[in-house]
C-alpha positions as protocol buffer text, in pm:
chain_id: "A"
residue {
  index: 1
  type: UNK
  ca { x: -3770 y: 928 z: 3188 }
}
residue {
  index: 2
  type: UNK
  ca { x: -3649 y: 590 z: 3095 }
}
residue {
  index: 3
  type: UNK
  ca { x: -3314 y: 531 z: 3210 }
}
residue {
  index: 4
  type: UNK
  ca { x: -2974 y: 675 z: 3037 }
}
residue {
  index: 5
  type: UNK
  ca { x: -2824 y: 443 z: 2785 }
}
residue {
  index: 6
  type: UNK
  ca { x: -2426 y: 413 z: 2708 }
}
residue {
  index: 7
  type: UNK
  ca { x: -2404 y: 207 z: 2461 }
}
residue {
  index: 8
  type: UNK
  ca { x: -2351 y: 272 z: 2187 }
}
residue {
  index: 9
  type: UNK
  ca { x: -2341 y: 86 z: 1852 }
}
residue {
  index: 10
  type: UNK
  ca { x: -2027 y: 93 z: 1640 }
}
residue {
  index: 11
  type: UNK
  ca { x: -2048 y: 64 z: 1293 }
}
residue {
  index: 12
  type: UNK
  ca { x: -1740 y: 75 z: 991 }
}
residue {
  index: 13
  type: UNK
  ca { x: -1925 y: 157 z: 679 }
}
residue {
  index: 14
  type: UNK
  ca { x: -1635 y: 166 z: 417 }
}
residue {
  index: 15
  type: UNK
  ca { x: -1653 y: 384 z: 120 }
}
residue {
  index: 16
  type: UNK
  ca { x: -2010 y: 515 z: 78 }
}
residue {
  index: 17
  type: UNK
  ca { x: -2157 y: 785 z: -139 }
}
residue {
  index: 18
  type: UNK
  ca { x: -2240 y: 1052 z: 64 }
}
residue {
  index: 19
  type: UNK
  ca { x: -2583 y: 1128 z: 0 }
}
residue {
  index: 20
  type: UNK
  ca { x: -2649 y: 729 z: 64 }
}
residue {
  index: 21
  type: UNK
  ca { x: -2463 y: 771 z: 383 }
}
residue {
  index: 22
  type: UNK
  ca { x: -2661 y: 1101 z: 461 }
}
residue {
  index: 23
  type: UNK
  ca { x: -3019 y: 907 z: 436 }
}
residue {
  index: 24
  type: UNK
  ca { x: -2904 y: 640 z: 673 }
}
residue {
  index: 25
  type: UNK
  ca { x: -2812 y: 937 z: 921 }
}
residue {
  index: 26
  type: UNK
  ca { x: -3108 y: 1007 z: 871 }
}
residue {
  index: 27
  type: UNK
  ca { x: -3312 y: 698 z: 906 }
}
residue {
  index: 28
  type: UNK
  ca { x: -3127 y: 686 z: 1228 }
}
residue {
  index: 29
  type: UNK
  ca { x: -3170 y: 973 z: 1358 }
}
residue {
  index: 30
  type: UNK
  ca { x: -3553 y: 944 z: 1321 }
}
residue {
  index: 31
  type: UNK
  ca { x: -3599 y: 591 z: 1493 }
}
residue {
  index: 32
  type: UNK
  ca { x: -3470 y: 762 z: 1784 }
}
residue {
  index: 33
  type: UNK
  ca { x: -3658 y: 1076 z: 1758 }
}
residue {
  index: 34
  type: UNK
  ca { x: -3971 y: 792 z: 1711 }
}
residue {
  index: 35
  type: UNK
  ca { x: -3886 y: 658 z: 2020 }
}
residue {
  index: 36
  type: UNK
  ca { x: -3846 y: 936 z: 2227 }
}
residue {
  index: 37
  type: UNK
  ca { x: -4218 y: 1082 z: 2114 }
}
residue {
  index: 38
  type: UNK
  ca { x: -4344 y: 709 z: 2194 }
}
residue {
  index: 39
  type: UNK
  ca { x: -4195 y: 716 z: 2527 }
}
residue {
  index: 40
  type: UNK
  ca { x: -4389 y: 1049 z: 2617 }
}
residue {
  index: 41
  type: UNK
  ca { x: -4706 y: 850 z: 2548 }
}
residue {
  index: 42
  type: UNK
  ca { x: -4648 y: 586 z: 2779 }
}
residue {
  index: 43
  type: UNK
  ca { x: -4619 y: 557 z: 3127 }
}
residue {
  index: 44
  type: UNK
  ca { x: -4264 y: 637 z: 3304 }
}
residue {
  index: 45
  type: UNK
  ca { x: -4240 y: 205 z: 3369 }
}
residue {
  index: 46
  type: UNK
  ca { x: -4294 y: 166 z: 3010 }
}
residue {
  index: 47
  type: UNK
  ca { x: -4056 y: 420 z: 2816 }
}
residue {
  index: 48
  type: UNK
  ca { x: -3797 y: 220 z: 2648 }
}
residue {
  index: 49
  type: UNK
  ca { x: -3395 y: 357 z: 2661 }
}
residue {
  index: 50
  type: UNK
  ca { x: -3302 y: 493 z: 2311 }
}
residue {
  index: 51
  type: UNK
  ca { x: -3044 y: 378 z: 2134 }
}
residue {
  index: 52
  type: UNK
  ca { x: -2675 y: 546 z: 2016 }
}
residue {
  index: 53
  type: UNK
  ca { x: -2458 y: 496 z: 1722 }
}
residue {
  index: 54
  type: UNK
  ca { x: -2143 y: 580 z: 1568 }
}
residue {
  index: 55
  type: UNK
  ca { x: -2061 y: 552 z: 1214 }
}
residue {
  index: 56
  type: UNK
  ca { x: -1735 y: 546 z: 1067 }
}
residue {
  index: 57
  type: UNK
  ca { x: -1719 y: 586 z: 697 }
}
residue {
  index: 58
  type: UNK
  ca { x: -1462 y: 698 z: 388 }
}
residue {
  index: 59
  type: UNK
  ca { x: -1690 y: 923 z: 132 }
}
residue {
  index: 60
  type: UNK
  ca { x: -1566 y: 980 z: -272 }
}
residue {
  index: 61
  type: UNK
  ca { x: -1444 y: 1357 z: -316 }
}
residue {
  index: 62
  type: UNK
  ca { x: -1748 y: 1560 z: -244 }
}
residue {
  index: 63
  type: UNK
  ca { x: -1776 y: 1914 z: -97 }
}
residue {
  index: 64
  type: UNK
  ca { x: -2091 y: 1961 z: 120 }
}
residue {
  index: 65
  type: UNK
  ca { x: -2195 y: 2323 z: 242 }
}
residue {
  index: 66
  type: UNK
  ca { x: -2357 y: 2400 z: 596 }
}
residue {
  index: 67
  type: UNK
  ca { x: -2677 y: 2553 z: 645 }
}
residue {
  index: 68
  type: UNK
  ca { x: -2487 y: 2872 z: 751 }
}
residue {
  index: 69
  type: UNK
  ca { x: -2233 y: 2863 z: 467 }
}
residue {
  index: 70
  type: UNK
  ca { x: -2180 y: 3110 z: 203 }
}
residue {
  index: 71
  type: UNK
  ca { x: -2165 y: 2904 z: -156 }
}
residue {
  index: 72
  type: UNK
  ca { x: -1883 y: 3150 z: -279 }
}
residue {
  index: 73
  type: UNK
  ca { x: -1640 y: 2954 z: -105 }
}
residue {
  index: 74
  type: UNK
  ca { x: -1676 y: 2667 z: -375 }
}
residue {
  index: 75
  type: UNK
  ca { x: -1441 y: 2763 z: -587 }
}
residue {
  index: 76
  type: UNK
  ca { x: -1458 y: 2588 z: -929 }
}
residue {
  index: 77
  type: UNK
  ca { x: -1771 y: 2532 z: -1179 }
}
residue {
  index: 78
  type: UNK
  ca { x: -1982 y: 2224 z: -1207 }
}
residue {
  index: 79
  type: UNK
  ca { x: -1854 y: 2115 z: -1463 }
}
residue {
  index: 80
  type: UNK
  ca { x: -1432 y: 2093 z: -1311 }
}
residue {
  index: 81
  type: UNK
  ca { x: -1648 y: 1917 z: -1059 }
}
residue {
  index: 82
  type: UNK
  ca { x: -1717 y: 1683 z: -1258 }
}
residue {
  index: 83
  type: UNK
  ca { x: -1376 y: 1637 z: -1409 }
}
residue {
  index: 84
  type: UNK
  ca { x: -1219 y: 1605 z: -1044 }
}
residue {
  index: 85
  type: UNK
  ca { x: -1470 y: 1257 z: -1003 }
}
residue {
  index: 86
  type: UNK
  ca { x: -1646 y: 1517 z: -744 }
}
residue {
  index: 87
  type: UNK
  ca { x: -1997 y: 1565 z: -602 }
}
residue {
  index: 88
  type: UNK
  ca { x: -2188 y: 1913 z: -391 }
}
residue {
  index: 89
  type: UNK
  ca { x: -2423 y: 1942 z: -165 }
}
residue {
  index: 90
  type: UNK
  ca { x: -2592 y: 2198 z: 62 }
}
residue {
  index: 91
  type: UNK
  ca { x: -2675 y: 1991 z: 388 }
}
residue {
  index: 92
  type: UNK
  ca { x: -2785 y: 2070 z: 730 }
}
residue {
  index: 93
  type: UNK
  ca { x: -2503 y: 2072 z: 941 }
}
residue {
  index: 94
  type: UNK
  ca { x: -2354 y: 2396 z: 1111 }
}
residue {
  index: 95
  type: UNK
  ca { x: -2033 y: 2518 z: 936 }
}
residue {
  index: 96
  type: UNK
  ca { x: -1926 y: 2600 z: 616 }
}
residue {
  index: 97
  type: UNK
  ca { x: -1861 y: 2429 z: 310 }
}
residue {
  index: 98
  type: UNK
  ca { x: -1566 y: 2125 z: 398 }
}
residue {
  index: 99
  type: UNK
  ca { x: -1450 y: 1836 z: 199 }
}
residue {
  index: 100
  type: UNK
  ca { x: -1453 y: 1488 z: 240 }
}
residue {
  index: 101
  type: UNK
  ca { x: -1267 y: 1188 z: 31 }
}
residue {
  index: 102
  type: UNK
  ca { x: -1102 y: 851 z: -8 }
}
residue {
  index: 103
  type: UNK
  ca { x: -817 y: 819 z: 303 }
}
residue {
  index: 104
  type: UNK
  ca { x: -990 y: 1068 z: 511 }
}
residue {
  index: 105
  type: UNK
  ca { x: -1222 y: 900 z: 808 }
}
residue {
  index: 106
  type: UNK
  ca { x: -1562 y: 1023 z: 851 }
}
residue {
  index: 107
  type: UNK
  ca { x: -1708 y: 961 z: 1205 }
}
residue {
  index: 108
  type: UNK
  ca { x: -2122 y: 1035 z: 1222 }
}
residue {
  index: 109
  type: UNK
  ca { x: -2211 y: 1004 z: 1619 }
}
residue {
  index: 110
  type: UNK
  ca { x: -2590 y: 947 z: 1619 }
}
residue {
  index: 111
  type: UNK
  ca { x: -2668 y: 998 z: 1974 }
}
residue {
  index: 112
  type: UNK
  ca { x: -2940 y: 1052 z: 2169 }
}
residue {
  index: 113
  type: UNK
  ca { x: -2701 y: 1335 z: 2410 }
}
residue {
  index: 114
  type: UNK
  ca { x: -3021 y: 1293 z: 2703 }
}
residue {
  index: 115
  type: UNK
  ca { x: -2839 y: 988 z: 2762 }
}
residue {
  index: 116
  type: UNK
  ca { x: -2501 y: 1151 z: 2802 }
}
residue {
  index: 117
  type: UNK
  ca { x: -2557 y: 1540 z: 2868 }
}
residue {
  index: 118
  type: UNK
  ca { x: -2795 y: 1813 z: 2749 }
}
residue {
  index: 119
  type: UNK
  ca { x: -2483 y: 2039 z: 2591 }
}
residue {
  index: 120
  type: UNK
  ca { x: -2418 y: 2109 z: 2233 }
}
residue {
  index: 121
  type: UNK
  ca { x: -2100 y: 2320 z: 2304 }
}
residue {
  index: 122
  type: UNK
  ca { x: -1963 y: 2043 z: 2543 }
}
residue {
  index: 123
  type: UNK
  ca { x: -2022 y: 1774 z: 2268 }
}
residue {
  index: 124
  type: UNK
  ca { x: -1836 y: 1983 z: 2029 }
}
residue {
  index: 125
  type: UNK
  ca { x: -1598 y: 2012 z: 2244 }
}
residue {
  index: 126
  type: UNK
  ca { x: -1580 y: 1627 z: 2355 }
}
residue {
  index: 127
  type: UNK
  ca { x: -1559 y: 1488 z: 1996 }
}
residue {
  index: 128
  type: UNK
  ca { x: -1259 y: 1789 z: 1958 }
}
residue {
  index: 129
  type: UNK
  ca { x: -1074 y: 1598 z: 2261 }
}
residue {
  index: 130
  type: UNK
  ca { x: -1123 y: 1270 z: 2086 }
}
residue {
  index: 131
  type: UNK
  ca { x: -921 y: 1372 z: 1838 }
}
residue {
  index: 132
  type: UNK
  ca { x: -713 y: 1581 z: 2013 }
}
residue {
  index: 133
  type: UNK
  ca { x: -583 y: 1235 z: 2191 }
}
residue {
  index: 134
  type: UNK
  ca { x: -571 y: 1032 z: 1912 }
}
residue {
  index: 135
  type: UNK
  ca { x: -265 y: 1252 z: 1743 }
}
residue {
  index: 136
  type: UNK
  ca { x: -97 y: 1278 z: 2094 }
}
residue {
  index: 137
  type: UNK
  ca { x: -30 y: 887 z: 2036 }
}
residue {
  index: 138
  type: UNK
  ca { x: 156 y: 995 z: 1726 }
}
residue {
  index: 139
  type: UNK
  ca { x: 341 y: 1262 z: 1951 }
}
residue {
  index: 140
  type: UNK
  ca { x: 73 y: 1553 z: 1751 }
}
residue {
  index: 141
  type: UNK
  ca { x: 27 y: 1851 z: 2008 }
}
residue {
  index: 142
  type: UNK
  ca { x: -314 y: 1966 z: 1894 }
}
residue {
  index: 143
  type: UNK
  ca { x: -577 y: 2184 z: 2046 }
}
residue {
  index: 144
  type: UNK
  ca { x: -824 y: 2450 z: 1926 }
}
residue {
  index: 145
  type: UNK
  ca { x: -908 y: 2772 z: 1795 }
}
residue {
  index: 146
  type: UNK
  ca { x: -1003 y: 3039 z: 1970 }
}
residue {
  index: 147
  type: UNK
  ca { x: -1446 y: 3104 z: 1804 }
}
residue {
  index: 148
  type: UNK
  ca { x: -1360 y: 2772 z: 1537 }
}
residue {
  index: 149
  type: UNK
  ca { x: -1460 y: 2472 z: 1581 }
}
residue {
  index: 150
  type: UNK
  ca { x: -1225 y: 2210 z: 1447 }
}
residue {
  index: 151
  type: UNK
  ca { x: -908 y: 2069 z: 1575 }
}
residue {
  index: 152
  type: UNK
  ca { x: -567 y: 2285 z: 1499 }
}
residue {
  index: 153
  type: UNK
  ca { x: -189 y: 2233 z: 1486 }
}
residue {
  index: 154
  type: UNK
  ca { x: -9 y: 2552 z: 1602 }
}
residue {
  index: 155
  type: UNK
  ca { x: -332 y: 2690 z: 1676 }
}
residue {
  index: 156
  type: UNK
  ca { x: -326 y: 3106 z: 1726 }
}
residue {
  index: 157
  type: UNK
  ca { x: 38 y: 3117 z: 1554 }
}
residue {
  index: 158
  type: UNK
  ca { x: 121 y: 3191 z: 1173 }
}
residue {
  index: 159
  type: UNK
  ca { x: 141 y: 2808 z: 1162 }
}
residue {
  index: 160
  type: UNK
  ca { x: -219 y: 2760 z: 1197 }
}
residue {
  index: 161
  type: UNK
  ca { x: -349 y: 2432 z: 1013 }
}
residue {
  index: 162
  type: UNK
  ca { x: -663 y: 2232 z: 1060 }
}
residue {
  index: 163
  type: UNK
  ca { x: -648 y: 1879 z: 1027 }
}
residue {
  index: 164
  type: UNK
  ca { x: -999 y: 1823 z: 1134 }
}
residue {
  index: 165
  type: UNK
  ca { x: -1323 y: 1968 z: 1041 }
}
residue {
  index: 166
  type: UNK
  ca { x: -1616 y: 1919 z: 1280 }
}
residue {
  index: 167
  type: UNK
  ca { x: -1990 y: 1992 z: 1196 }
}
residue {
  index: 168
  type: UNK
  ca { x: -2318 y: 1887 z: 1386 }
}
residue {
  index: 169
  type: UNK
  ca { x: -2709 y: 1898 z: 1379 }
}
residue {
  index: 170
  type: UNK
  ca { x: -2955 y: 1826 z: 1665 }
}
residue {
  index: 171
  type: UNK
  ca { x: -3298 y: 1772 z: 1661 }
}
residue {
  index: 172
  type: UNK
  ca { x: -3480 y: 1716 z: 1977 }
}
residue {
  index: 173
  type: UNK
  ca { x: -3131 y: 1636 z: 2117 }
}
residue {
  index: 174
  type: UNK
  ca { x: -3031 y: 1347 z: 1897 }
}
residue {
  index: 175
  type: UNK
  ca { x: -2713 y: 1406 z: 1666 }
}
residue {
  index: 176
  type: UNK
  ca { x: -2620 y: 1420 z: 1343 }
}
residue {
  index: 177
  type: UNK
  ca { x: -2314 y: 1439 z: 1137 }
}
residue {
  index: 178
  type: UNK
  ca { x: -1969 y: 1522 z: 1274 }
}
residue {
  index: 179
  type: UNK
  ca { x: -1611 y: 1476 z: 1176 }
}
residue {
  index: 180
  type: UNK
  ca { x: -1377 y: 1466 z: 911 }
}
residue {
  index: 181
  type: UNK
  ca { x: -1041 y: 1372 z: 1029 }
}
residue {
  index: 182
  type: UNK
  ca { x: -729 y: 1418 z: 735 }
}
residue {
  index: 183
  type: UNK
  ca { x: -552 y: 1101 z: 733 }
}
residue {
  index: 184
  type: UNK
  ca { x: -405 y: 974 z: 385 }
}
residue {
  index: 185
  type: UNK
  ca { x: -656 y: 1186 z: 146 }
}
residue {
  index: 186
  type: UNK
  ca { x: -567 y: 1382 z: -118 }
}
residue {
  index: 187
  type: UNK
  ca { x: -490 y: 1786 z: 26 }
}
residue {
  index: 188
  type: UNK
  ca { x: -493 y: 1925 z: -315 }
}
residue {
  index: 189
  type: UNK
  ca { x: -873 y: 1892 z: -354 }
}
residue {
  index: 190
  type: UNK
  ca { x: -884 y: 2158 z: -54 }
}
residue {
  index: 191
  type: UNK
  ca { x: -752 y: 2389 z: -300 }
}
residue {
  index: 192
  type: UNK
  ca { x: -1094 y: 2447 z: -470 }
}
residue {
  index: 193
  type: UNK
  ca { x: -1251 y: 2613 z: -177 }
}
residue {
  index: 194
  type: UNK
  ca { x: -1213 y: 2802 z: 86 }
}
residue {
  index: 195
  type: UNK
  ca { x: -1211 y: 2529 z: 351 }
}
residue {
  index: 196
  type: UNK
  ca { x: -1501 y: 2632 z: 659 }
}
residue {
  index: 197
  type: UNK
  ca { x: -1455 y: 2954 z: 537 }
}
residue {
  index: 198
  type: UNK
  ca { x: -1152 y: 3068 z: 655 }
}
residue {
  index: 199
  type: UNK
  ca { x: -908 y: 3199 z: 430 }
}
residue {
  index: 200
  type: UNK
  ca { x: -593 y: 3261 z: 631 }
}
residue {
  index: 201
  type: UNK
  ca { x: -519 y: 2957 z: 724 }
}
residue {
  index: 202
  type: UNK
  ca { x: -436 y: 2618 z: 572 }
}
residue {
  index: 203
  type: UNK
  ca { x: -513 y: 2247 z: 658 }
}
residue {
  index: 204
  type: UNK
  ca { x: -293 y: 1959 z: 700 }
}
residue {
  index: 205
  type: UNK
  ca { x: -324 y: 1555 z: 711 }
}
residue {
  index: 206
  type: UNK
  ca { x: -195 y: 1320 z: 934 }
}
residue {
  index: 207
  type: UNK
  ca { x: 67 y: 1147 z: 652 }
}
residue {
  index: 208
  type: UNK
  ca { x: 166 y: 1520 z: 566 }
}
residue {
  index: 209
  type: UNK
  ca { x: 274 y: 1601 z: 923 }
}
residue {
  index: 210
  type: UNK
  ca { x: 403 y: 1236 z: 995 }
}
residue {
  index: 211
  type: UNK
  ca { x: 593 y: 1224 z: 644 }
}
residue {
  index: 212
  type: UNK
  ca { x: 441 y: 880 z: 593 }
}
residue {
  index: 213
  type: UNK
  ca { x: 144 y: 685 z: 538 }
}
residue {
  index: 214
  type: UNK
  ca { x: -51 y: 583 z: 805 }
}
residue {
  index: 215
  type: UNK
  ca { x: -254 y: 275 z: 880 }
}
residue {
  index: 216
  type: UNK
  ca { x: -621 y: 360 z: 881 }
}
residue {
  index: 217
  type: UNK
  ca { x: -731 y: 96 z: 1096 }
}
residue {
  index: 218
  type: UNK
  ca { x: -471 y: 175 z: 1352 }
}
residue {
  index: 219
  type: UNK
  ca { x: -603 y: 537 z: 1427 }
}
residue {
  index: 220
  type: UNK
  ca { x: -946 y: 402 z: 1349 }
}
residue {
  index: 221
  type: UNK
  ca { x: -889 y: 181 z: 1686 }
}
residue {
  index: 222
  type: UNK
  ca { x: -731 y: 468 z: 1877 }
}
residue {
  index: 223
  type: UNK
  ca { x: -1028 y: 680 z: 1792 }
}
residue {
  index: 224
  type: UNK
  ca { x: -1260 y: 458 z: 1948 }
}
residue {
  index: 225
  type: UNK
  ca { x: -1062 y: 416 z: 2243 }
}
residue {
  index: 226
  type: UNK
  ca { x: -1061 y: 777 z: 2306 }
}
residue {
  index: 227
  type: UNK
  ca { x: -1418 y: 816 z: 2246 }
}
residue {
  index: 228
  type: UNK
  ca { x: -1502 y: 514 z: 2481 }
}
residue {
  index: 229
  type: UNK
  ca { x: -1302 y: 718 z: 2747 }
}
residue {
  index: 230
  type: UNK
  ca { x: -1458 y: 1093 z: 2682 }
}
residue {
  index: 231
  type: UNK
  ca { x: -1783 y: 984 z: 2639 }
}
residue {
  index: 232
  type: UNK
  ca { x: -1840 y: 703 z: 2955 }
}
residue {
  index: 233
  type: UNK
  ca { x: -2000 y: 472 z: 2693 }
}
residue {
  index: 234
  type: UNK
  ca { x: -1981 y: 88 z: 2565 }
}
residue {
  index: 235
  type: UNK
  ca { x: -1912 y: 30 z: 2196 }
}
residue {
  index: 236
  type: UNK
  ca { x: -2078 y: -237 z: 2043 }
}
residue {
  index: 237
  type: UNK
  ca { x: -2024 y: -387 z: 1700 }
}
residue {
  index: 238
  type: UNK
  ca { x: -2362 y: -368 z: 1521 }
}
């Protein structure tokens, strides 16, 4: 095997329609797929390291449904859909159906995980902690829910509110998709579905629990600290 590769190329997108955003995974996650059949075919002093990436990205409202996810929990017609400025789409990701808009950051980790680990559940739980340490610099106590994925204030208490959504996808061990993190964005569009499917408990935002606006670069930086840190890896500006 060629040898493990940290780094990992960091890239801020902006606001991008989703599905545009979706083919670039995509396009990504293929070259390295590509390169990991190549290196098979080639002798072990030959096989070239694949490469890792993270995208960060803000999306115009759009609802996507996992692979898993039951479409009842879109709530409104396609036609309020429309009037809401919103888009739909069934995707590949695990989860349910989640929502994703202007002042909310996006983070897509393409990663090759043979260079890091060979562990779904620990990634899951890795890009949880990133988070999880990002709203402790905020003075946030956050953690998880016991059989949901996500990351939870007053987790297991009536309290219960998610204020980040986390969905993946692996093929031949490379990643795709990953998390939506509520900063500034607009709650009420979370009131026209039932968000991951779970109907007993709400979701919350950053600004909503700090009782201000926050500054999106600022926890932008603080996220990619934090994932520097849980993931041993270089970030590179690509």
């Amino acid at each position: 095997m060629p040898e493990q590769n940290k780094r990992v190329f960091c890239k801020d997108l902006g606001r991008v329609d989703y599905k545009t955003c979706w083919d670039y995974q995509e396009e990504l996650q293929q070259s390295i797929v590509a390169q990991k059949t190549s290196n098979r075919n080639l002798p072990e002093a030959e096989r070239q390291p694949t490469s890792n990436y993270l995208l960060f990205v803000e999306h115009p409202h759009v609802y996507t449904l996992g692979k898993s996810g039951d479409e009842n929990n879109l709530l409104i017609s396609e036609a309020f859909l429309k009037s809401i400025n919103a888009t739909y789409y069934k995707i590949n990701r695990g989860g349910d159906i989640t929502y994703h808009g202007p002042g909310q950051i996006v983070i897509y980790p393409i990663l090759d995980l043979e260079n890091f680990f060979t562990d779904i559940h620990k990634y899951l739980r890795l890009l949880e902690e990133t988070v999880i340490k990002t709203l402790a610099e905020y003075n946030i106590t956050s953690g998880r829910s016991s059989g949901e994925t996500g990351v939870w204030l007053d987790a297991e208490t009536p309290k219960a509110r998610k204020i980040c959504a986390i969905g993946v996808h692996c093929s031949r061990w490379v990643t795709k998709h990953g998390l939506a993190f509520n900063i500034n964005n607009d709650m009420s569009y979370f009131q026209h579905i039932v968000p991951c499917g779970i109907t007993d408990k709400a979701v919350t935002s950053l600004e909503k629990e700090l009782g201000r606006t926050v500054d999106m670069e600022e926890v932008k930086q603080k996220l990619k600290k934090h994932f520097a840190e849980i993931f041993e890896c270089e970030l590179e500006n690509f």
